[in-house]
N, C-alpha and C positions, 0 to 999 in steps of 0.2 A: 870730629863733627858729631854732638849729640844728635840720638835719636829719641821722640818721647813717642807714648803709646796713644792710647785709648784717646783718638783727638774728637773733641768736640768744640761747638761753635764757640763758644766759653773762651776755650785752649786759644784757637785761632783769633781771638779778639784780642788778646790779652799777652801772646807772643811777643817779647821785647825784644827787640835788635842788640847783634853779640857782636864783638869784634869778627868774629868768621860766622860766617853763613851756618846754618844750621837748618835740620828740616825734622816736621812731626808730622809723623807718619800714622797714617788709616792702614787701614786693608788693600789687599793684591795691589798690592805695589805703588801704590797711591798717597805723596805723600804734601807738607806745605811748605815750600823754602824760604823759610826767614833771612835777608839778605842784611848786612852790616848798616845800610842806607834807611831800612823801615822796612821796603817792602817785601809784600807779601806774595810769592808763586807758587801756583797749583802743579807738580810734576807729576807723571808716572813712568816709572822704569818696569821697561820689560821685555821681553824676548821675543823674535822673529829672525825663521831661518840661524837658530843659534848664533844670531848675534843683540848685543843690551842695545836698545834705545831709548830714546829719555824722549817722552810726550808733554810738550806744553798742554795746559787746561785753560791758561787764565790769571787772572788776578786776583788776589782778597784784598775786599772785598766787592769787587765788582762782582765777582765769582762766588758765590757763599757757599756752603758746606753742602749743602744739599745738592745744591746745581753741578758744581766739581762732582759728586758720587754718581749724578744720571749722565755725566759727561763722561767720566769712569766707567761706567757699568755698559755704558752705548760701545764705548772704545774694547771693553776686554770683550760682549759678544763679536765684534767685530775678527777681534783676535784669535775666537774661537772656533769658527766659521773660516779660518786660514785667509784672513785677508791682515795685509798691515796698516793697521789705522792711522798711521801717520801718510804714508804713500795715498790712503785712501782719502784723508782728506784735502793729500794736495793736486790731488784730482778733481776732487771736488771745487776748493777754490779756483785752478782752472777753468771748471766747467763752470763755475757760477760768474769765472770774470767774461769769458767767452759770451753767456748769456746776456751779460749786464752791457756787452758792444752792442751785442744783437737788439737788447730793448731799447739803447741810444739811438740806434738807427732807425726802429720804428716811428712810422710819423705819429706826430704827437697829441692827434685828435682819437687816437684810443682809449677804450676804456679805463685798459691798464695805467695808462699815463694819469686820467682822470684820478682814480682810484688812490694811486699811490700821491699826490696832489693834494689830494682830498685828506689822505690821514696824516703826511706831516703838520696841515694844517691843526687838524682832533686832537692829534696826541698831548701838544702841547699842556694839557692842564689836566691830562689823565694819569693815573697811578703808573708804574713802569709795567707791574704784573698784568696789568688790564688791556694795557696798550699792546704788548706781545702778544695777547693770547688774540686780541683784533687782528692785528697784521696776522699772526696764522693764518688765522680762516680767511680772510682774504688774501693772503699767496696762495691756500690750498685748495680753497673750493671756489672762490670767486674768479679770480683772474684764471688759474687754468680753463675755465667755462667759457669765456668770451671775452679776455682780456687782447686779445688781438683786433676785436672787432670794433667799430666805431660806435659810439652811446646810441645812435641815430639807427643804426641797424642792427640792435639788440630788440627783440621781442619778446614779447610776453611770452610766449614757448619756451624761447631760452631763459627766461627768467624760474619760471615753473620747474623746467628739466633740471634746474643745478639744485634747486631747492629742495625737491622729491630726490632727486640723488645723494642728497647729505643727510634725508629722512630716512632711506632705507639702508644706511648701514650703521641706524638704530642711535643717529643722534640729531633727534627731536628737537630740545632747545637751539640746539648750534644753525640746527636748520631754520627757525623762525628767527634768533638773531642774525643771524645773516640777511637776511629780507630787510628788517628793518635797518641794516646797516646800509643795502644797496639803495634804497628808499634815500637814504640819507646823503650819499654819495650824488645821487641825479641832484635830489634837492640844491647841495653845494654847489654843484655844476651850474645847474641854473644860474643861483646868485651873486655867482662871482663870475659869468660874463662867458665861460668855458662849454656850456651850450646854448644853443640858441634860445629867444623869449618863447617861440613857439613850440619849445622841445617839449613832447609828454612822456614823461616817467614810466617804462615798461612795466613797473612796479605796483601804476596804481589803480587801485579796482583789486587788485591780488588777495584774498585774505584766506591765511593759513589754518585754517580750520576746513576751509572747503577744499582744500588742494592735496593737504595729508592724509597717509592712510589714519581710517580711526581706530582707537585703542580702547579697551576696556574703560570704562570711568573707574575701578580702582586698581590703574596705573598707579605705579612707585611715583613716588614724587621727591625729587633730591636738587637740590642749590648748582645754580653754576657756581666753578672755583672760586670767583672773586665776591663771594659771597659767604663763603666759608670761614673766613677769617674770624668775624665778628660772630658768628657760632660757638667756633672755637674758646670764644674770650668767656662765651657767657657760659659754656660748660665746665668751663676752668671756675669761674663764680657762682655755680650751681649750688644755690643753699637748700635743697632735698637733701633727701637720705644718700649716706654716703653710697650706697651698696650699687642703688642708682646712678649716681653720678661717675661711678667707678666704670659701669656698665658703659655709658655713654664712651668715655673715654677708653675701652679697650674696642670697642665694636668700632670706632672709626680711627683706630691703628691697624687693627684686622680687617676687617670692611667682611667679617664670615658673615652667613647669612642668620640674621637674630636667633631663629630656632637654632641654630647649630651655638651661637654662645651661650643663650640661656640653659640650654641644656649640658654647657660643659660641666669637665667632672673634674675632679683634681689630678687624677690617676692619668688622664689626657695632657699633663702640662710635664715637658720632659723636659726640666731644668737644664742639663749638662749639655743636651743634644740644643739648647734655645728654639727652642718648635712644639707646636701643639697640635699633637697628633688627635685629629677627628677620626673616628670612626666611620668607613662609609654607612655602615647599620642602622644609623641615627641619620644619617644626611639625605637630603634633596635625593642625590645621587642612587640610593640605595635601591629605587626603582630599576634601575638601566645596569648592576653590578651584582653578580651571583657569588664574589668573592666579599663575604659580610667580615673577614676578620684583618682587611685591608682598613688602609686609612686615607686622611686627607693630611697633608702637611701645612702648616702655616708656621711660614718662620718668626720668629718671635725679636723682634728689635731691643735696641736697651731701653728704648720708652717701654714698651709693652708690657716691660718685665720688671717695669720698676712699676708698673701698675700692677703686676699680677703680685707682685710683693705687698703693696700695700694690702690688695683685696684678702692675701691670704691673712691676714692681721683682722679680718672681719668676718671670712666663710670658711679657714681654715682646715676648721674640726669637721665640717662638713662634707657630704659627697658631691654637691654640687656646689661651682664657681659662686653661682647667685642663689642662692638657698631661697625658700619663702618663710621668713621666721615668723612672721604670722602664724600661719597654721604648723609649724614645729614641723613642717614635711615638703617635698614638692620643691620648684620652681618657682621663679619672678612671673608674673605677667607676664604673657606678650605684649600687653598694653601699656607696662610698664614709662617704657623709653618716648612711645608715641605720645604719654601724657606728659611727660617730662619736656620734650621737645614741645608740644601746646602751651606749657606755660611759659615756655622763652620765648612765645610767640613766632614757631613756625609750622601753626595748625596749617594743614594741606601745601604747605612747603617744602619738608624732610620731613623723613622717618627714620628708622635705623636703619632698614634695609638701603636705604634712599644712599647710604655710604660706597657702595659695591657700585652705583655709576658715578659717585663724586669720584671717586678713587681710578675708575676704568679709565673715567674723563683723561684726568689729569697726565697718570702714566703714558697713555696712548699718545697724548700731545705732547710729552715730552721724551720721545726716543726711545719708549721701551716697546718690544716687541709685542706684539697680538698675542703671540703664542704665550711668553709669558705671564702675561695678565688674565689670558683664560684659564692656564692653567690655574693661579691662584686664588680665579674665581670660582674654582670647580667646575665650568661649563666645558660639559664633553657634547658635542654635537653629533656624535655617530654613534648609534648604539649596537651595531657591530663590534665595538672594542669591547664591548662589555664581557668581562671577567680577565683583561688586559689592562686594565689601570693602572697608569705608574706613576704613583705618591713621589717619586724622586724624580719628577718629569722637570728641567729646568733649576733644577733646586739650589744650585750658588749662584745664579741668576736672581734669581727669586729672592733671594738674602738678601742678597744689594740693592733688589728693588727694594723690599719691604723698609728697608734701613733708612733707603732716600725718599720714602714717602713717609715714614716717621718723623724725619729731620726738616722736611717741607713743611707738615702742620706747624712742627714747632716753631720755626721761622713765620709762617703766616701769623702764629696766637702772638709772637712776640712784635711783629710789626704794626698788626692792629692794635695791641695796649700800648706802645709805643704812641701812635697819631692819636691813641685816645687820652695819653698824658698831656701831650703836644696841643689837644683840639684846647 
């Protein structure tokens, strides 16, 4: 039974069926079982209580590369944490079949009911990625809020309270589409007969400017996910300076924070080790950390490094990543990226920095831990640790995140030129 290496989407598309099964193999045990029939299974083999178990993931490709790694990397923290991710999810279906009696039996003039009604209806003619990331937020912040209660004795409080609740734990957009989605939700109800002619809309009169806390006016400003795609496409088609367009492309692999890339050096890229050791000295952080000859980790994906490849083919000789060859000394603009991003046309849309909550977005909603993702946003909240910082804090963690949020762009850039060849 061969095994191959280094799989990529490429690998897994292009896998032909063998008289015997065959499987090519990722990392931590993670591999794709090419079966003599066609298809394609996601497995992982691995160890609990000293004995092997083999984890279904899925199918290719209903399952793509990426999605398999955060389905992977969800399973082995689990693993880590002494819990068996197989037992743990057949608990889980359990619990979810046990629930799914319990919502049958609720009468059916609920929200819930409404709600979930309402989007098999929506879904139909929307992208698959857009339509999950909808149902999320309404399994997660909607229907837990008042999905037992009837449309009719939902009030405007409880509309407010779920709203300001998904505000303050600092996701702003998700909090104002959600509103317009429950808006949308009543409105259906109405016209298909599901509430009454005189039913009024908890929602309306609501407007989220007056309801949220306010922010500075120069808030970061960064793209919901399903927005990102077609970024992605026209960064890939960036006819500016390469050094630029280089820039773009390693700052939303790394999602570090601008100042921390434009100021990288070459001496900071540790080829063998695949990580880019920051310096806290030069970072954010270096306010709150008395230990200046510690660092920040960012693990370096094989996109990353096939970027920092090319880049060294242009700033090489240089001490820093982005040089300013202009003036023969110095650094890129900070302005740089921010004009580059205005001519693709997303002036007060994204920025660079605007990448550190596409990226938080995304991972947080798909299975990876808080703790992880702060960690590799460098956000220490307690400044008591200070001179305690541990640069290895989550760090093969962190690998596999960083891998599966590389693999995710790439999958987004190539499904958008895909419908763009198609439109």
């Amino acid at each position: 039974m061969p095994i191959h290496t280094e799989l990529s989407d490429l690998k897994c598309r292009k896998a032909e069926p063998q008289p015997k099964p065959y499987r090519i193999a990722d990392t931590g045990g993670l591999y794709l079982l090419v079966q003599p029939s066609g298809g394609k299974l996601w497995r992982w083999k691995y160890y609990f209580a000293k004995k092997e178990k083999l984890m279904a993931l899925g199918k290719y490709p209903d399952i793509g590369l990426a999605q398999a790694r955060v389905l992977h990397a969800a399973a082995r923290a689990q693993l880590a944490s002494g819990i068996d991710p197989m037992a743990a999810r057949k608990e889980k279906k359990a619990a979810s079949a046990a629930q799914h009696a319990k919502e049958e039996s609720v009468a059916q003039d609920t929200f819930a009911h409404l709600a979930r009604q309402w989007f098999a209806w929506w879904k139909t003619d929307k992208a698959s990625r857009y339509a999950d990331a909808v149902e999320r937020r309404m399994e997660t912040d909607m229907i837990p809020a008042f999905g037992t209660k009837k449309p009719e004795d939902i009030t405007r409080r409880d509309i407010i309270d779920a709203t300001q609740a998904v505000d303050l734990r600092g996701a702003r957009e998700i909090a104002q589409r959600n509103l317009q989605f429950l808006s949308l939700i009543f409105e259906w109800g109405i016209n298909n007969g599901y509430l009454n002619g005189d039913f009024r809309s908890p929602t309306a009169g609501i407007r989220p400017h007056l309801i949220l806390k306010k922010v500075p006016s120069n808030s970061i400003a960064y793209l919901e996910i399903d927005e990102v795609p077609e970024l992605l496409v026209k960064m890939r088609e960036y006819g500016g300076q390469q050094l630029t367009k280089l820039a773009m492309e390693l700052l939303s692999l790394t999602f570090v924070r601008t100042s921390d890339l434009i100021d990288g050096r070459w001496e900071e890229i540790k080829w063998k080790e695949k990580q880019w050791q920051i310096p806290l000295a030069r970072m954010k952080m270096k306010r709150r950390f008395c230990k200046t000859n510690d660092f920040h980790i960012v693990p370096l994906s094989r996109q990353a490094l096939k970027v920092l490849k090319e880049l060294e083919q242009v700033s090489g000789k240089r001490e820093h990543l982005f040089p300013d060859f202009s003036e023969g000394m110095g650094t890129m603009s900070n302005n740089t990226i921010l004009q580059a991003l205005k001519r693709m046309g997303y002036k007060g849309r994204m920025t660079g920095h605007g990448w550190r909550s596409v990226a938080s977005t995304y991972l947080n909603n798909h299975g990876y831990s808080e703790l992880w993702v702060e960690a590799q946003l460098a956000h220490v909240k307690d400044d008591k640790v200070a001179g305690a910082y541990n640069h290895a804090l989550y760090l093969e963690q962190r690998r596999d995140m960083m891998q599966a949020w590389a693999d995710a762009l790439d999958e987004m850039r190539a499904s958008a030129m895909s419908e763009q060849r198609a439109a």
